[in-house]
PDB file of N, CA, C, O and CB in Angstrom:
ATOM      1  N   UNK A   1       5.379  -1.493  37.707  1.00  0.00           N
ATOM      2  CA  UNK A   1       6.747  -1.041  37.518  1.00  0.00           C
ATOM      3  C   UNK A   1       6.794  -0.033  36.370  1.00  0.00           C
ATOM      4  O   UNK A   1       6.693  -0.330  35.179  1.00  0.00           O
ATOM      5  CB  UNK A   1       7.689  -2.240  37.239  1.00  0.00           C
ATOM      6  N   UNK A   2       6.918   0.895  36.748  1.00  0.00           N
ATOM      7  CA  UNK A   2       7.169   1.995  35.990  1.00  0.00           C
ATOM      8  C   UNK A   2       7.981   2.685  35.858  1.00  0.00           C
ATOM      9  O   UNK A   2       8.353   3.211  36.907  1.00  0.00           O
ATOM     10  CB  UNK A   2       6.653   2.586  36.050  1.00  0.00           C
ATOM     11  N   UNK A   3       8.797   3.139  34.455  1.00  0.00           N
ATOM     12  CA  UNK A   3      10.271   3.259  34.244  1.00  0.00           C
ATOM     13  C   UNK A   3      10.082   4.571  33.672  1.00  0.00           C
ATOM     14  O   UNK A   3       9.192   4.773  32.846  1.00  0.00           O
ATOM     15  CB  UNK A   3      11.089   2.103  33.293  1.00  0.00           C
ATOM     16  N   UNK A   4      11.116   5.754  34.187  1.00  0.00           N
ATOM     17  CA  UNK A   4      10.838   6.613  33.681  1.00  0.00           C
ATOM     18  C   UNK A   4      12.051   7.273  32.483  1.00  0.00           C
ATOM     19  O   UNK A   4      13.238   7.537  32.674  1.00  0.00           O
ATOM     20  CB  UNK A   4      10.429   7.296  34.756  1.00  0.00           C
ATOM     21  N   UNK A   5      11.163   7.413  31.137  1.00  0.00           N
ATOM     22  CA  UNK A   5      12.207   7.445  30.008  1.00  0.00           C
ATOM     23  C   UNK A   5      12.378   8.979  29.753  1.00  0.00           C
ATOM     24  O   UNK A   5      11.311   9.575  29.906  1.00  0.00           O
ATOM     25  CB  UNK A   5      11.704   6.592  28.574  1.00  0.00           C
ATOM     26  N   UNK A   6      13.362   9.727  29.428  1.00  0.00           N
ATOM     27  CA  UNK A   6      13.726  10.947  28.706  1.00  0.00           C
ATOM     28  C   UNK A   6      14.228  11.429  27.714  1.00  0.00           C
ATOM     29  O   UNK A   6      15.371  11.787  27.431  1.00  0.00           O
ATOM     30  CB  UNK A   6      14.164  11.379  29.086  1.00  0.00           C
ATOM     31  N   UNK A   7      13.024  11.414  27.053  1.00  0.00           N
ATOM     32  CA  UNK A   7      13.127  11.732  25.736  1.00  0.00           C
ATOM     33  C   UNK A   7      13.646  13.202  25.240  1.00  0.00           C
ATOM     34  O   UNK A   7      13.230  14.215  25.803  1.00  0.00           O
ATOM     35  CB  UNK A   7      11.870  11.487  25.264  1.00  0.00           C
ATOM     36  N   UNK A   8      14.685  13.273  24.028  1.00  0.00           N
ATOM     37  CA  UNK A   8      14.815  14.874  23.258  1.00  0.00           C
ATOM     38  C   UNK A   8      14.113  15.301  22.274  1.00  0.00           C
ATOM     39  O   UNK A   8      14.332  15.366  21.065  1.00  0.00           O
ATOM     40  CB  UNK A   8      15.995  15.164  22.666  1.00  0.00           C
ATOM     41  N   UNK A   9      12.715  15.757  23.323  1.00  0.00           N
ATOM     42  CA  UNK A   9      11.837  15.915  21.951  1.00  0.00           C
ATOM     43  C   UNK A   9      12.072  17.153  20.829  1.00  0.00           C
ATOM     44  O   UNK A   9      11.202  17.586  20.073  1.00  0.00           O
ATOM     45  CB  UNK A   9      10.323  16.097  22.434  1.00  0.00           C
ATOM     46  N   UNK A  10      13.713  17.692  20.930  1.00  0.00           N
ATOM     47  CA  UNK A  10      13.655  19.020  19.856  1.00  0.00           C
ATOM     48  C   UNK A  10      14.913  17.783  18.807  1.00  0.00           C
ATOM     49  O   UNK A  10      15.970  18.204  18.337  1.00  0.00           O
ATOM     50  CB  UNK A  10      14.528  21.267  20.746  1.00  0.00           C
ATOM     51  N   UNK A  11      14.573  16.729  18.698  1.00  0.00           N
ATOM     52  CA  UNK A  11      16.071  15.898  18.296  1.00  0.00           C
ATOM     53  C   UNK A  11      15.511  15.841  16.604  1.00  0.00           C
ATOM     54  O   UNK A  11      14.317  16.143  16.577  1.00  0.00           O
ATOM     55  CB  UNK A  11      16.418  13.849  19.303  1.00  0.00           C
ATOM     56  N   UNK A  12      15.999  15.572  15.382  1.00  0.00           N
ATOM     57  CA  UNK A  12      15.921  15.766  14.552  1.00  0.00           C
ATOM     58  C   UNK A  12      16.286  14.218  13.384  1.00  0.00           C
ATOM     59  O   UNK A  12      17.259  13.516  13.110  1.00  0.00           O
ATOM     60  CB  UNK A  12      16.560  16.942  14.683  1.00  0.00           C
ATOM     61  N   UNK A  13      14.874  14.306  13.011  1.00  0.00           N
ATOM     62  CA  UNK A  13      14.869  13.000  12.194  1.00  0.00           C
ATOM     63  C   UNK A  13      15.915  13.688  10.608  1.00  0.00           C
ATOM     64  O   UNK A  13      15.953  14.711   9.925  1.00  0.00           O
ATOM     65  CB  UNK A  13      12.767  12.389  11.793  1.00  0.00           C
ATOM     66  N   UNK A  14      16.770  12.037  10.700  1.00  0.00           N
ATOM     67  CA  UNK A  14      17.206  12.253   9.650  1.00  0.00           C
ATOM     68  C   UNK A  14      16.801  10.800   8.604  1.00  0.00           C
ATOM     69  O   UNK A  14      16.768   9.628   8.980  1.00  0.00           O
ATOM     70  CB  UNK A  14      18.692  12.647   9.936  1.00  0.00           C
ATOM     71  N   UNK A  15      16.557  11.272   7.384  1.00  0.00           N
ATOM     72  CA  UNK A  15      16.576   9.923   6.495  1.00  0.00           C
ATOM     73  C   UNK A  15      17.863   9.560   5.931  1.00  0.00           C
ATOM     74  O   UNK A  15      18.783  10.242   5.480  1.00  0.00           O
ATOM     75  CB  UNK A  15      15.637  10.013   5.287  1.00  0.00           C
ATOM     76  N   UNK A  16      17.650   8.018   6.106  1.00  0.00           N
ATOM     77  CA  UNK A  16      18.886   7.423   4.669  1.00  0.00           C
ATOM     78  C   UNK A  16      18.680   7.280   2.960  1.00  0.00           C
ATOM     79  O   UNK A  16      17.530   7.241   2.523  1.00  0.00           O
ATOM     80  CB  UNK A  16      19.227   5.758   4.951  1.00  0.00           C
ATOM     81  N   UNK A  17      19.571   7.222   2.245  1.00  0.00           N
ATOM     82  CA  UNK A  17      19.185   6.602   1.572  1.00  0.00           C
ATOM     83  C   UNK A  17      18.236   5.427   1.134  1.00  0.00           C
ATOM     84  O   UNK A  17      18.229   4.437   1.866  1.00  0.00           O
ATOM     85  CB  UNK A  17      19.781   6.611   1.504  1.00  0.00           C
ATOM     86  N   UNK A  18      17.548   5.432   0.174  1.00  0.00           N
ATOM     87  CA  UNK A  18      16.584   4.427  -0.135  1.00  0.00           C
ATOM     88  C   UNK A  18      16.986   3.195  -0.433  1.00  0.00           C
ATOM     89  O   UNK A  18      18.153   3.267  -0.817  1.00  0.00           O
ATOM     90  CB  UNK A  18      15.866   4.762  -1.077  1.00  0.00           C
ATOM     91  N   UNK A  19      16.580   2.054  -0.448  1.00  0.00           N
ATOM     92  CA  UNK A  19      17.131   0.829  -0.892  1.00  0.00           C
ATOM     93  C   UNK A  19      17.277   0.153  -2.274  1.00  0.00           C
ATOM     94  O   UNK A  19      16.246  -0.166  -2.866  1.00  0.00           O
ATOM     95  CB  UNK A  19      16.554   0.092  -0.284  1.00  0.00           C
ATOM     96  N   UNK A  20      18.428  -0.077  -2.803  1.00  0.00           N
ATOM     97  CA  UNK A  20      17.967  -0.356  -3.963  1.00  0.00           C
ATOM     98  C   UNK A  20      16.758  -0.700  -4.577  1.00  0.00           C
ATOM     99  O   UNK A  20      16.049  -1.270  -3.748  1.00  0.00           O
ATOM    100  CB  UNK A  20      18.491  -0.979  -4.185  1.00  0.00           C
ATOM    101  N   UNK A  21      16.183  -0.599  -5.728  1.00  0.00           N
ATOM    102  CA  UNK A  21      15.231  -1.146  -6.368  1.00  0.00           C
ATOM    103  C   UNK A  21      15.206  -2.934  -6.865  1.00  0.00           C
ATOM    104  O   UNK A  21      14.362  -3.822  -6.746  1.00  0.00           O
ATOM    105  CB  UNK A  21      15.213  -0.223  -7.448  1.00  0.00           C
ATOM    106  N   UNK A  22      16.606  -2.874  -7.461  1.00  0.00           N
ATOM    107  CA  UNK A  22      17.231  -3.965  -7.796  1.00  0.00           C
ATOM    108  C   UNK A  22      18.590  -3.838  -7.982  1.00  0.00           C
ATOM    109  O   UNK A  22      19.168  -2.751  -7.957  1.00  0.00           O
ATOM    110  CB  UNK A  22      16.708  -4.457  -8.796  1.00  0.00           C
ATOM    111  N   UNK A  23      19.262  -5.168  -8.215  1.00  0.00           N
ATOM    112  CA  UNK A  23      20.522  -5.523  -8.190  1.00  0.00           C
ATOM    113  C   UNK A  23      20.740  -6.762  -8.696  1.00  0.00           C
ATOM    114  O   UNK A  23      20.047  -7.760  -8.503  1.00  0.00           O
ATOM    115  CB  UNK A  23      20.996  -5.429  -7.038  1.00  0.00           C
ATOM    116  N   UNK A  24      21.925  -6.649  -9.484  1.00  0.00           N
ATOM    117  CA  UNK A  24      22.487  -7.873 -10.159  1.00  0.00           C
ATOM    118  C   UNK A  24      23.045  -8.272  -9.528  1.00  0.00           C
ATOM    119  O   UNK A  24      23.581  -7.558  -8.681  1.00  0.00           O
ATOM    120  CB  UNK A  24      23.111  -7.927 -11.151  1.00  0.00           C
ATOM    121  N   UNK A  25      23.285  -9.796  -9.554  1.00  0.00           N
ATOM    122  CA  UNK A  25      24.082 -11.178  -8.836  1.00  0.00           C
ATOM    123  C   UNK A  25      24.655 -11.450 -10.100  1.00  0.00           C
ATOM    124  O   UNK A  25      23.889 -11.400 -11.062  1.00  0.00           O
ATOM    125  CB  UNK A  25      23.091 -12.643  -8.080  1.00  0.00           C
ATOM    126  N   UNK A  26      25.678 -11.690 -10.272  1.00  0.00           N
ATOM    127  CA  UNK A  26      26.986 -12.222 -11.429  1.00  0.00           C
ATOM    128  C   UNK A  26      26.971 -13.619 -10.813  1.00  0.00           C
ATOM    129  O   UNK A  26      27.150 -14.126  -9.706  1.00  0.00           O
ATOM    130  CB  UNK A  26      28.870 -11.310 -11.350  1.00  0.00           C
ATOM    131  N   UNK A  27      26.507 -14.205 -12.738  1.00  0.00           N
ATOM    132  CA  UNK A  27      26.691 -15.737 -12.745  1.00  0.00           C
ATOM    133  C   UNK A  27      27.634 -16.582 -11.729  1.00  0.00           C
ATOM    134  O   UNK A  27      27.411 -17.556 -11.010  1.00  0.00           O
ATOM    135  CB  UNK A  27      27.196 -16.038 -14.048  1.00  0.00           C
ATOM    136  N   UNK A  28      29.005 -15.636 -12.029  1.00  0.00           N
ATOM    137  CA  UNK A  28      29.965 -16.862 -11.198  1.00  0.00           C
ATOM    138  C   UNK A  28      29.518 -16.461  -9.888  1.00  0.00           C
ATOM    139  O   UNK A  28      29.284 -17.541  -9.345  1.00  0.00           O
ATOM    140  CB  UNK A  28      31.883 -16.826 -11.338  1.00  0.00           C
ATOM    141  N   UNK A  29      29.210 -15.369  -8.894  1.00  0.00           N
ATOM    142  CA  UNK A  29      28.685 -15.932  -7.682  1.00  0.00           C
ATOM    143  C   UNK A  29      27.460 -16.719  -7.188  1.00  0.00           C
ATOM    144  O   UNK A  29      27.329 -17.490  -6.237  1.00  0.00           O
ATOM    145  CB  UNK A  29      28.656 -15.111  -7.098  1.00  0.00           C
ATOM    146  N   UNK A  30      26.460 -16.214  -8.284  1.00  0.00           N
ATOM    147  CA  UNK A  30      24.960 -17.397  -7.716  1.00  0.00           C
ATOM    148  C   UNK A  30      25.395 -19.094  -8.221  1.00  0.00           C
ATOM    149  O   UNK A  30      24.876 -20.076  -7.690  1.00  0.00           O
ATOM    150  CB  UNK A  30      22.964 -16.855  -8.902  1.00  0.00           C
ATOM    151  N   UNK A  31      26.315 -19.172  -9.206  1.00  0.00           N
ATOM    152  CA  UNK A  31      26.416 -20.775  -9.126  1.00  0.00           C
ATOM    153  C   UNK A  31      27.661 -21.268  -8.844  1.00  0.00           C
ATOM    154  O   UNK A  31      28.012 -22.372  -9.260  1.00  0.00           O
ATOM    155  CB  UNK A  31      26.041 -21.460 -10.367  1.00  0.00           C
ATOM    156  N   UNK A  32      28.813 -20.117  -7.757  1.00  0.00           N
ATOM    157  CA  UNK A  32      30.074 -20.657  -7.713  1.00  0.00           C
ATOM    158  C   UNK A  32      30.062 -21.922  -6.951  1.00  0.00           C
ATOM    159  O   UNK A  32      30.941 -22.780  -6.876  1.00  0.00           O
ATOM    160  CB  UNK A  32      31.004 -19.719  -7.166  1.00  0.00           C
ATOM    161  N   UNK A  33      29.286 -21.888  -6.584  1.00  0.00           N
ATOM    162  CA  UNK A  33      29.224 -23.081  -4.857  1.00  0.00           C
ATOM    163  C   UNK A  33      29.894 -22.826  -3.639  1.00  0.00           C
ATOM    164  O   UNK A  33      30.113 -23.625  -2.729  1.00  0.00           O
ATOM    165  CB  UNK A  33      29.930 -24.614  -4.989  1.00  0.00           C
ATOM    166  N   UNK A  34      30.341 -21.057  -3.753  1.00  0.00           N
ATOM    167  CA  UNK A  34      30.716 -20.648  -2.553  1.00  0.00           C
ATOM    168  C   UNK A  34      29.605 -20.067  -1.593  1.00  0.00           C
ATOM    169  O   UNK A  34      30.085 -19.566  -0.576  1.00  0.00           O
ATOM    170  CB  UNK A  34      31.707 -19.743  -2.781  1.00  0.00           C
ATOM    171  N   UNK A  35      27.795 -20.007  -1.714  1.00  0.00           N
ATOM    172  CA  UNK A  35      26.938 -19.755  -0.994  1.00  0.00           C
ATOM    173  C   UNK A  35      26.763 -21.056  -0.509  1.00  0.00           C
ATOM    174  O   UNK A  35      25.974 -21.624  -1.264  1.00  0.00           O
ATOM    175  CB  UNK A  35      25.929 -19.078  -1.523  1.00  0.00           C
ATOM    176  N   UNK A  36      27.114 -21.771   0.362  1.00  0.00           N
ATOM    177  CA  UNK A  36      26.226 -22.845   0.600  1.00  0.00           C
ATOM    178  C   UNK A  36      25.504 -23.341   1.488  1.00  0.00           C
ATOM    179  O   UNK A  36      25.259 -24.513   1.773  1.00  0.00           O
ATOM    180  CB  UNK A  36      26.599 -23.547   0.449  1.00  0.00           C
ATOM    181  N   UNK A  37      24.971 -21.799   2.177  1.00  0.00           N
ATOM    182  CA  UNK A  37      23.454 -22.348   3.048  1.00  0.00           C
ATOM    183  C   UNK A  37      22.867 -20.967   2.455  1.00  0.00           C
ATOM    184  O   UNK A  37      23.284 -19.941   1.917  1.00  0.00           O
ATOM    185  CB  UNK A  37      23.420 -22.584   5.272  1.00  0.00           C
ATOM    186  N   UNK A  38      21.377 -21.681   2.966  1.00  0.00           N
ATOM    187  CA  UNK A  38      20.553 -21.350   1.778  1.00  0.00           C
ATOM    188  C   UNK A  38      20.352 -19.637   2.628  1.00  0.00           C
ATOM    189  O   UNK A  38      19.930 -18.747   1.889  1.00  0.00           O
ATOM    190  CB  UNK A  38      18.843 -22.635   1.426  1.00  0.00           C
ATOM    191  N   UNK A  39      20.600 -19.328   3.837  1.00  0.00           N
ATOM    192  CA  UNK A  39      21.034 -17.935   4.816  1.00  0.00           C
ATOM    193  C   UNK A  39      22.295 -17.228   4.097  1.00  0.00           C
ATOM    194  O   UNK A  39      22.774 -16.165   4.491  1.00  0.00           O
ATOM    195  CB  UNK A  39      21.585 -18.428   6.604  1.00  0.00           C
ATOM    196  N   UNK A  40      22.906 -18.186   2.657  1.00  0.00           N
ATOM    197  CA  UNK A  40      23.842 -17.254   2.702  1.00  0.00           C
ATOM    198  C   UNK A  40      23.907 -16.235   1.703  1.00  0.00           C
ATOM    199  O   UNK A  40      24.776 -15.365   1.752  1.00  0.00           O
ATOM    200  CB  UNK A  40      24.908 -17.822   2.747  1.00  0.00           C
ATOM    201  N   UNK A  41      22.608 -16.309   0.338  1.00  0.00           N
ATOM    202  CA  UNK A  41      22.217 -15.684  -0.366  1.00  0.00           C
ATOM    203  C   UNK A  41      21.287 -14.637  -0.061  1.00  0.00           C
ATOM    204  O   UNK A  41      21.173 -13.512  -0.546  1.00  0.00           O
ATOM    205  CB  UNK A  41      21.956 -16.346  -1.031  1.00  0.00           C
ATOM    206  N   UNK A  42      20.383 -15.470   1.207  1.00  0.00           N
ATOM    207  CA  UNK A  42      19.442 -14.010   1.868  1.00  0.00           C
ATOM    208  C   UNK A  42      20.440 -12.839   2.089  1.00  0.00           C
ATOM    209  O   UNK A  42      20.377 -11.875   1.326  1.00  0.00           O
ATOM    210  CB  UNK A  42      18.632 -14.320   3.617  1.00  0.00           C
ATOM    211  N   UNK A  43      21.391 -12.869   3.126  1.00  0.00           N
ATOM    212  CA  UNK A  43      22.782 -12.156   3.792  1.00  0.00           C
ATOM    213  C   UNK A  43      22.941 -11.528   2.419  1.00  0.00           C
ATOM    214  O   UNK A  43      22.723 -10.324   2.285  1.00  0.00           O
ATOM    215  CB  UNK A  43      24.301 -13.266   4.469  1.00  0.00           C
ATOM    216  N   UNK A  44      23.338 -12.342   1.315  1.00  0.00           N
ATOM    217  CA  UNK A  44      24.004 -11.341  -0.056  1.00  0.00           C
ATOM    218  C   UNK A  44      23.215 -10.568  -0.453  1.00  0.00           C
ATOM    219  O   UNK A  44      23.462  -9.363  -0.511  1.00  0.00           O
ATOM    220  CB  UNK A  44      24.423 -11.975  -1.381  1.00  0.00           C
ATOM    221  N   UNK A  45      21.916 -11.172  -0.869  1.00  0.00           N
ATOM    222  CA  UNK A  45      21.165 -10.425  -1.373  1.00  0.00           C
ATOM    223  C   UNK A  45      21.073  -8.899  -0.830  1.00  0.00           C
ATOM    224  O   UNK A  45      21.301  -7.851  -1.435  1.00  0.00           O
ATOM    225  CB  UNK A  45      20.103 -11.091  -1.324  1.00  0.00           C
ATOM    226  N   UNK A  46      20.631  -9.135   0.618  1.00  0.00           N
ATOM    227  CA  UNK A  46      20.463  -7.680   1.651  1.00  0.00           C
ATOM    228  C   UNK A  46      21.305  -6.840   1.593  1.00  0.00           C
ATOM    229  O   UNK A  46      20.985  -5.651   1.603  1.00  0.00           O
ATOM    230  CB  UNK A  46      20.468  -7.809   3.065  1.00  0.00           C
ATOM    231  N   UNK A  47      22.876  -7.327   1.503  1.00  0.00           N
ATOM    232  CA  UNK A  47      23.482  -6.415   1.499  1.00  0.00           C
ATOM    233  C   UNK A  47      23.654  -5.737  -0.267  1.00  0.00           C
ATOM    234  O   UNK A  47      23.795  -4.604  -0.726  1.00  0.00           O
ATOM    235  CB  UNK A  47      24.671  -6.887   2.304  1.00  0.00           C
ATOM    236  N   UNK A  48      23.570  -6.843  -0.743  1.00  0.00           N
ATOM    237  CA  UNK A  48      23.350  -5.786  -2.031  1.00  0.00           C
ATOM    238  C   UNK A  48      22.956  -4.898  -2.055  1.00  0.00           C
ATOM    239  O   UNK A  48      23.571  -3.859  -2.300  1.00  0.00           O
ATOM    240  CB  UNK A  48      22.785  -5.959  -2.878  1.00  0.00           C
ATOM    241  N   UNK A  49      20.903  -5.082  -1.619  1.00  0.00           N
ATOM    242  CA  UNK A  49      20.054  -3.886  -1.743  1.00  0.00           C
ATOM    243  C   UNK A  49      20.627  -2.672  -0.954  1.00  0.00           C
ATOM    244  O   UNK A  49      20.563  -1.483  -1.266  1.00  0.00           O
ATOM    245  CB  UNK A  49      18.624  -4.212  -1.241  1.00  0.00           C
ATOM    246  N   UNK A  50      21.263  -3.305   0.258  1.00  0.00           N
ATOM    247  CA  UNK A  50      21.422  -2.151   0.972  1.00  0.00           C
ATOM    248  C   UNK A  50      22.399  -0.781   0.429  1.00  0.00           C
ATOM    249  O   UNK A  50      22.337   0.448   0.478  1.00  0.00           O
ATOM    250  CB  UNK A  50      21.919  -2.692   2.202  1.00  0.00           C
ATOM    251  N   UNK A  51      23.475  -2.019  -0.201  1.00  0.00           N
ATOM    252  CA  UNK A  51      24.593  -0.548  -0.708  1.00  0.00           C
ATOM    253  C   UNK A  51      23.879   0.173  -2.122  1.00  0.00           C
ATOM    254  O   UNK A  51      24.410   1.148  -2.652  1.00  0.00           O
ATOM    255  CB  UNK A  51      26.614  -1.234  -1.312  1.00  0.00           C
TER     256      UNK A  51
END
């Protein structure tokens, strides 16, 4: 089975911004007790780096 794909090979890479290096977490959110599965600091974290 062979699928035939069509590609734009004149299409133009663009980059994003880089990801943070680091980022601060403020006391009152890492110990408010409003993270409370342990998926919910990964989620914060990421989006930190990301913005």
């Amino acid at each position: 089975m062979s699928e035939r794909h069509d590609f734009d090979l004149a299409a133009t890479i663009v980059r994003g911004q880089a990801p943070a290096r680091a980022v601060t977490v403020q006391r009152a959110v890492a110990f408010s007790g409003r993270l409370t599965h342990q998926l919910d600091y990964v989620v914060y974290l990421h989006v930190l780096f990301a913005k």
